[in-house]
C-alpha positions as CSV (number, residue, x, y, z in Angstrom):
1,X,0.0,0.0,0.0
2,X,1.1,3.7,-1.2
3,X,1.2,6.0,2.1
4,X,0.0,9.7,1.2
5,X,2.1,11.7,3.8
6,X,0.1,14.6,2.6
7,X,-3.3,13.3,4.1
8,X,-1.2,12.0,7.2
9,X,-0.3,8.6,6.6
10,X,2.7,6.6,8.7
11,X,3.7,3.3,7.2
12,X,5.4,0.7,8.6
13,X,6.4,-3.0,8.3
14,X,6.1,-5.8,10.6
15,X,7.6,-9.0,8.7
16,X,6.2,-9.4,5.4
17,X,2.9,-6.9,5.5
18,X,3.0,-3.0,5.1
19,X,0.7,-1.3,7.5
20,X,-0.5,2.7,7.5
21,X,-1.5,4.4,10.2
22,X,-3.8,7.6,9.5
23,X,-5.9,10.1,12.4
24,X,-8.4,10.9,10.4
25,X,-11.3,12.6,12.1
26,X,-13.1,9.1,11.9
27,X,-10.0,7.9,13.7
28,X,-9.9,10.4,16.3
29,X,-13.9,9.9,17.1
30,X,-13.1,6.1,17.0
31,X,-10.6,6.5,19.9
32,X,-12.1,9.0,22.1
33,X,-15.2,6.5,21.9
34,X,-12.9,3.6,22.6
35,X,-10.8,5.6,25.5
36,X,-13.7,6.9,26.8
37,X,-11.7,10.2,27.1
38,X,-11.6,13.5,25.1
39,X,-9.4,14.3,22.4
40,X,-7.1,16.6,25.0
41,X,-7.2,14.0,27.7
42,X,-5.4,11.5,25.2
43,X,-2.9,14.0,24.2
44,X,-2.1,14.4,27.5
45,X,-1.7,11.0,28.7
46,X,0.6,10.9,25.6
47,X,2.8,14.2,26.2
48,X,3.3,11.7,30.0
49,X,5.5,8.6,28.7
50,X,5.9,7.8,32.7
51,X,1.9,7.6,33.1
52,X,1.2,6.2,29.8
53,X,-0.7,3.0,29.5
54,X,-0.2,0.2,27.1
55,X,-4.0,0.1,26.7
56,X,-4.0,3.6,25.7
57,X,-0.9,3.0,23.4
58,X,-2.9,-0.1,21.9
59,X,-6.0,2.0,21.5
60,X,-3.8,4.3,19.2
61,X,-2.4,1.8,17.4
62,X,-5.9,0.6,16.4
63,X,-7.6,4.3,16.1
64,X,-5.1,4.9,13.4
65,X,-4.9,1.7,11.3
66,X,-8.7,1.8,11.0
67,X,-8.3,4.2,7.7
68,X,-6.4,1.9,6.0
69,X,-7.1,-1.4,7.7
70,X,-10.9,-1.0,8.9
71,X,-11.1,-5.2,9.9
72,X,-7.8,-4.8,12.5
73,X,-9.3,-5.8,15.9
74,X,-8.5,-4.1,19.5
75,X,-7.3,-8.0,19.9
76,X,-5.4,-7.8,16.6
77,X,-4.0,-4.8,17.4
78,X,-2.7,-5.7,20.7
79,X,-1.1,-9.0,18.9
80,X,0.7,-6.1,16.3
81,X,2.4,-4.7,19.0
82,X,4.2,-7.5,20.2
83,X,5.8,-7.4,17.0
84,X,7.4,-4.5,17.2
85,X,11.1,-5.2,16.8
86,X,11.9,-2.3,18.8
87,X,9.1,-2.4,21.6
88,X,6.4,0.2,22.4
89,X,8.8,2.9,22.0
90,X,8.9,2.1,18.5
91,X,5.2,1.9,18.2
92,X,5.0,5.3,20.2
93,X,7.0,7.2,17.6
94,X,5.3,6.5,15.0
95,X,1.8,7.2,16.8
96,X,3.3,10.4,18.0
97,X,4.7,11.3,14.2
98,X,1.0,10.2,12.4
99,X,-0.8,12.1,15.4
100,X,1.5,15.2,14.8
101,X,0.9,14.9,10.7
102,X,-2.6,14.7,11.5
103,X,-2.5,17.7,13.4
104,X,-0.5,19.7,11.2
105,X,-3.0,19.1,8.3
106,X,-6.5,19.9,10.8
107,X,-4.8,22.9,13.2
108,X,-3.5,26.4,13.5
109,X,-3.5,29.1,10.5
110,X,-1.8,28.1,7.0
111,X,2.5,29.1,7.8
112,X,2.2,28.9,11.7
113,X,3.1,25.6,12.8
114,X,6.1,24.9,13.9
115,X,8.2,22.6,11.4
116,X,8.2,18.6,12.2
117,X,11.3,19.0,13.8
118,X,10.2,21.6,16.4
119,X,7.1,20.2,17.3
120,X,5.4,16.7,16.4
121,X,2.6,18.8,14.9
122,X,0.0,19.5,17.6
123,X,1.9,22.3,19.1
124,X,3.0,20.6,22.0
125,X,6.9,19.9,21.1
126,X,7.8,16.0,21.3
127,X,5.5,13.7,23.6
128,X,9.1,11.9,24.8
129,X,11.3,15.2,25.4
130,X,9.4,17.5,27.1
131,X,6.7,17.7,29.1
132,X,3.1,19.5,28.3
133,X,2.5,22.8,30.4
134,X,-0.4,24.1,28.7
135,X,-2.9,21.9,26.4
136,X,-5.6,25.1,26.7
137,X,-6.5,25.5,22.8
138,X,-6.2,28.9,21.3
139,X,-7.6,30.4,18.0
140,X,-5.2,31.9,15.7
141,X,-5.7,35.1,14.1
142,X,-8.7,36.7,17.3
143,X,-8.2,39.5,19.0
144,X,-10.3,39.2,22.1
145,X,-13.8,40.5,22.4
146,X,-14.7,43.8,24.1
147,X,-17.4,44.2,26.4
């Protein structure tokens, strides 16, 4: 399968089959129903490597293969990342880098974001280097009201 890197997609390769992970906004509903939490919640929990559980991790392994590869099971997911040669930290990277494409595509005003290398795309720098301060969303291009 052809990834599109400008729609988001993250390929990978786990012994013979080719794999793309996408956050579409189908992708992102799927998982906040899934999770049970909201979309800021998530990001969170993933900006937190220390806190971050392997059910979550699953549950964005899943969220974002569903694009590509719609009959992937929570159960089939969960079997996927065992075969991770390098671990959950492998798997987390290239959640983290299909989350951030996602977000570069969906947020902030056309020239703004930062670059892939500053940022992994949802403005919050890299979930495994440093640690989230301030998730609180804020439009681009307002000028606060006046009463």
């Amino acid at each position: 399968m052809v990834t599109n890197p400008h729609k988001g997609d993250v390929g990978f390769k786990i012994g013979d089959k080719n794999y793309t992970l996408r956050y579409s906004n189908l992708a992102l509903i799927k998982l906040e129903e899934m999770t049970n939490k909201g979309l800021y919640q998530i990001m969170t929990e993933m900006s937190k490597p220390e806190s971050l559980r392997l059910g979550t991790v699953c549950a964005l392994l899943w969220a974002g293969l569903q694009k590509h590869h719609p009959t992937i099971t929570m159960d089939s997911a969960a079997d996927l990342l065992d075969e991770f040669e390098g671990g959950t930290p492998e798997v987390i990277g290239l959640i983290d880098k299909a989350f951030g494409k996602a977000f570069s595509q969906t947020l902030g005003t056309k020239g703004t974001n930062p670059t892939q290398e500053e940022s992994n795309g949802i403005g919050m720098g890299s979930s495994w280097n440093s640690p989230v301060t301030d998730l609180t969303p804020k439009a681009s291009g307002t000028s606060p009201r006046k009463n």
